[in-house]
Residue frames as qw, qx, qy, qz and C-alpha x, y, z in Angstrom:
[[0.090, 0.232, -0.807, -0.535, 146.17, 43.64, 58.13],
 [0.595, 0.297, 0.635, -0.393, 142.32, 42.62, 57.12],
 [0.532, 0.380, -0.544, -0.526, 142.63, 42.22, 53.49],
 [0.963, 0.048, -0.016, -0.265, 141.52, 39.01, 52.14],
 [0.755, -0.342, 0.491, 0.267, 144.26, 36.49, 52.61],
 [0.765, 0.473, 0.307, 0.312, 144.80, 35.53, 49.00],
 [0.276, 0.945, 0.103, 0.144, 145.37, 39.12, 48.26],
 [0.566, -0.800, 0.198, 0.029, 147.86, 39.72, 50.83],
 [0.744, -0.193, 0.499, 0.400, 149.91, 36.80, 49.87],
 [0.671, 0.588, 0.245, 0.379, 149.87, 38.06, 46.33],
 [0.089, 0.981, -0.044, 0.166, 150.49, 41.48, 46.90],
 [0.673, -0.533, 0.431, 0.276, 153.77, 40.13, 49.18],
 [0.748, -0.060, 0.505, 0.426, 155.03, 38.10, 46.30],
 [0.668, 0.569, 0.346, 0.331, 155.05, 40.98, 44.24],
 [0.579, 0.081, -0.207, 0.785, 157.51, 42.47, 46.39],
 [0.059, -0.557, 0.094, -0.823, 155.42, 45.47, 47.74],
 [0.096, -0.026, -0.652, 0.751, 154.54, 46.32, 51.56],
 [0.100, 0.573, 0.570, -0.580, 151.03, 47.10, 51.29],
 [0.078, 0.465, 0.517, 0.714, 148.46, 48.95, 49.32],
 [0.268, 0.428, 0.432, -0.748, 145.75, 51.62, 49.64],
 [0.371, 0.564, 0.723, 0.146, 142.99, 52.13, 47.87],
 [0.385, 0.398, 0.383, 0.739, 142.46, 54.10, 44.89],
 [0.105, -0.698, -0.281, -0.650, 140.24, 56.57, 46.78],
 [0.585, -0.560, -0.348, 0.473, 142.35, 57.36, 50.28],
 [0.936, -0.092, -0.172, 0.292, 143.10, 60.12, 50.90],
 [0.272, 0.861, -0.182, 0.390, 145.72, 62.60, 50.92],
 [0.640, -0.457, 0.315, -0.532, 146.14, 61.91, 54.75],
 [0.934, -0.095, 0.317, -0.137, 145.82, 58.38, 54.59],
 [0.818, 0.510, -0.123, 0.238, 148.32, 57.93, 51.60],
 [0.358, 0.755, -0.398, 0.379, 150.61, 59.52, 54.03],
 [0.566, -0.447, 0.672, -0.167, 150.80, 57.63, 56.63],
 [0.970, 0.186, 0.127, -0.087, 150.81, 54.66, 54.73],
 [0.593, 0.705, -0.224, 0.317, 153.98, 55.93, 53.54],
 [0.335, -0.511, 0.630, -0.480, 155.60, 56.98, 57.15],
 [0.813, -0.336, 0.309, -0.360, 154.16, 53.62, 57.78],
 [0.864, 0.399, -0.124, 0.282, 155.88, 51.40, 55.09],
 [0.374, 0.770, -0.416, 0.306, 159.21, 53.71, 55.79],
 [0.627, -0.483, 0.386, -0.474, 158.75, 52.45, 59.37],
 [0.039, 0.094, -0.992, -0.074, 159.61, 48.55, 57.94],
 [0.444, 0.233, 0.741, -0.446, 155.92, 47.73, 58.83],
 [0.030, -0.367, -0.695, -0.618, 153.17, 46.82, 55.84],
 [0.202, 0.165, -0.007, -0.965, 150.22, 48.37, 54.82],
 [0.078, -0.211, -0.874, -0.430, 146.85, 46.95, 54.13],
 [0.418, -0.120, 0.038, -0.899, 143.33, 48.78, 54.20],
 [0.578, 0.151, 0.666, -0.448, 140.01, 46.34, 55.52],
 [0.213, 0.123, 0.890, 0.384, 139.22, 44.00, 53.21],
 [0.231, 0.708, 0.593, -0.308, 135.40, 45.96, 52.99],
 [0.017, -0.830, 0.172, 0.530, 137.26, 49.00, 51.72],
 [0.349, -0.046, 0.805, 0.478, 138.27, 46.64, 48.37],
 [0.442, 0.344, -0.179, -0.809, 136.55, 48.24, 45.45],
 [0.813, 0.063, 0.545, -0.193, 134.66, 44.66, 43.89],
 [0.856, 0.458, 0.218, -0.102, 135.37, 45.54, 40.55],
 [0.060, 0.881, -0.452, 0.131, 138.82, 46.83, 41.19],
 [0.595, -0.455, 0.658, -0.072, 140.02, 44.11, 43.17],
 [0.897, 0.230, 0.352, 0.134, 139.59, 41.23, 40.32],
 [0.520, 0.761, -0.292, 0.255, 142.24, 43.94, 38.19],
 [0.097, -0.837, 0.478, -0.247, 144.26, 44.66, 40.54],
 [0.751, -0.378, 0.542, 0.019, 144.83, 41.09, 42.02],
 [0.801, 0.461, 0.217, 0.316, 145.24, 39.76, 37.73],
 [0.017, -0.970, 0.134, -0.200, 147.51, 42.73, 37.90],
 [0.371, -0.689, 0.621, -0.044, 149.84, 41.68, 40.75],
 [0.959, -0.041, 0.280, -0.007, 149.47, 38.11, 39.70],
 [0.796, 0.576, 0.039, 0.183, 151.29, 39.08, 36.20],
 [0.752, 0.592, -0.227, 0.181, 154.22, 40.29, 37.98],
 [0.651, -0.498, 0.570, -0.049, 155.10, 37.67, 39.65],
 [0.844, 0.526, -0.080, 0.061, 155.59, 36.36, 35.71],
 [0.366, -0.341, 0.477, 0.723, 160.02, 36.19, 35.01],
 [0.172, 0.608, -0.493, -0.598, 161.08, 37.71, 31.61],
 [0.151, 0.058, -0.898, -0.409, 161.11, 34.02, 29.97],
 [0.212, 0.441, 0.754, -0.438, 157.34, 33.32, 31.74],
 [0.481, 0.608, 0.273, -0.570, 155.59, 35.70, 29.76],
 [0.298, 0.513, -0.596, -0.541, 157.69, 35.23, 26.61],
 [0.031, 0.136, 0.990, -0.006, 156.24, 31.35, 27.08],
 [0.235, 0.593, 0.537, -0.552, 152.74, 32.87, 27.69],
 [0.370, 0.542, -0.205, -0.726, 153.08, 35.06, 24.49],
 [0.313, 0.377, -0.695, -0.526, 154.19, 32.33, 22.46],
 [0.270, 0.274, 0.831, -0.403, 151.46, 29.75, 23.81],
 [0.476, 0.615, 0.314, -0.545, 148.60, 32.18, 23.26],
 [0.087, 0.581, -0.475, -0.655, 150.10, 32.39, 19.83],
 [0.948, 0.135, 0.043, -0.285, 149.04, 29.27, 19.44],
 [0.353, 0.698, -0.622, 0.024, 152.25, 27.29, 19.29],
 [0.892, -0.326, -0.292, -0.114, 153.08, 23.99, 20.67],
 [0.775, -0.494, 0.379, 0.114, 155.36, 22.83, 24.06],
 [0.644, -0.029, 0.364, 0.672, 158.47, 21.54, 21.01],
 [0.423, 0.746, 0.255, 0.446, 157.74, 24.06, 18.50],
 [0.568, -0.808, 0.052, -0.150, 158.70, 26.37, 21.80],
 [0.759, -0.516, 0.322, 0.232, 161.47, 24.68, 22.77],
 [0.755, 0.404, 0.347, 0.383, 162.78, 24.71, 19.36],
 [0.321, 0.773, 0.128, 0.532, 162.81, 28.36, 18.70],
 [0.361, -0.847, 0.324, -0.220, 163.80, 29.53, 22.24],
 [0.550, 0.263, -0.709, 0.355, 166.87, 26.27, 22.72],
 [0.654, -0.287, 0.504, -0.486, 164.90, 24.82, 25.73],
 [0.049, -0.042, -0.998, -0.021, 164.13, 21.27, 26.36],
 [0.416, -0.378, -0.682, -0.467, 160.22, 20.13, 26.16],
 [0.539, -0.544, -0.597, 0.237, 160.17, 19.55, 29.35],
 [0.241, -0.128, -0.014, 0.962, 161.75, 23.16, 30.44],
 [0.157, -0.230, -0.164, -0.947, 158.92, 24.72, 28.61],
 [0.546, -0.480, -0.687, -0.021, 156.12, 22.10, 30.43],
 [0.555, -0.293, -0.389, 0.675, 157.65, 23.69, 33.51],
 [0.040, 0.026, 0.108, 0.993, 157.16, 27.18, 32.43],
 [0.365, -0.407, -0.638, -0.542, 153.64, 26.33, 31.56],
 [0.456, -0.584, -0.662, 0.115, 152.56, 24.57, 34.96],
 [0.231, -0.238, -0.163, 0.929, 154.44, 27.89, 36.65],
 [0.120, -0.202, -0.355, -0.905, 152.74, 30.05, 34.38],
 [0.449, -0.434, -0.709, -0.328, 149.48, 28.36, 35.21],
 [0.597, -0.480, -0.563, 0.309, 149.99, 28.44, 38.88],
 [0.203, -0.049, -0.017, 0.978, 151.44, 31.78, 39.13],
 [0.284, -0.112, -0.271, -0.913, 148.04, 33.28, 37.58],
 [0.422, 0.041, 0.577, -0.698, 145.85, 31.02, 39.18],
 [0.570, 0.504, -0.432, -0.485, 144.75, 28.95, 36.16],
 [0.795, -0.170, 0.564, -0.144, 143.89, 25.68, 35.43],
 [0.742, 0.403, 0.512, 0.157, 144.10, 25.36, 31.70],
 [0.475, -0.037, 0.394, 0.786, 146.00, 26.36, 28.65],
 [0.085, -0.655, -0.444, -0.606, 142.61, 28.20, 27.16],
 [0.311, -0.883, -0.294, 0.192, 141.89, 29.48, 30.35],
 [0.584, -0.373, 0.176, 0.699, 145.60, 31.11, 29.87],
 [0.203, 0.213, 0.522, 0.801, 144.61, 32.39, 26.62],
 [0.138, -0.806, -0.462, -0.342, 141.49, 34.35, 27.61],
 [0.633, -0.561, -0.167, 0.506, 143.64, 35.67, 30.62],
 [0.361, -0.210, 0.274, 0.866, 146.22, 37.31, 28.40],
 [0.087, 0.631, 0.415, 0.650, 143.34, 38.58, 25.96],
 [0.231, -0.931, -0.280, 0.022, 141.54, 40.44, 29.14],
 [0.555, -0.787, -0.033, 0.267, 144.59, 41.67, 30.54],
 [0.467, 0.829, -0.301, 0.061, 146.88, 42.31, 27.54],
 [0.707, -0.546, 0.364, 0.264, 149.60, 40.00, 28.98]]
């Protein structure tokens, strides 16, 4: 396992065993498979990480580790909406959607509500 840490942990929490890279392969995609079926994970040398691939693919896994009501909070954010206006139209409490937010944030790696909103433009959340 020499991926970059970060990755790793993401790729866990979005429930898969391992990855290969887009350009293994034939061979290599099969053992990975035999290897996964095996209970063990899968992870290629962190060198072997395309640079400009890796920033998708990690925004990628990040988004789904989103729930179902996460992104619908995310959509209606970007929308420009406020934290009650929110809570109003979905029958939450204020605080319920706050919560969703900081999640939201933290989940994606995000510090700020605008950062959130350029996020979802790149990545079509």
């Amino acid at each position: 396992m020499n991926a970059a840490p970060a990755l790793v942990e993401q790729i866990e929490a979005a429930g898969a065993h391992g990855f290969v890279p887009k350009t293994a392969e034939f061979e290599e995609l099969l053992a990975a498979l035999r290897t996964v079926a095996e209970g063990r994970r899968v992870f290629p040398p962190s060198r072997r990480l395309p640079p400009e691939g890796a920033a998708a693919e990690t925004a990628l896994l990040r988004i789904r580790t989103l729930s179902r009501r996460e992104r619908e909070i995310a959509g209606l954010i970007c929308a420009g909406q406020q934290a009650k206006t929110i809570a109003e139209s979905l029958e939450l409490s204020a605080h319920t959607v706050d919560t969703h937010r900081k999640n939201l944030l933290h989940k994606l790696g995000l510090k700020s509500v605008v950062e959130l909103v350029r996020f979802s433009a790149e990545h079509q959340l």
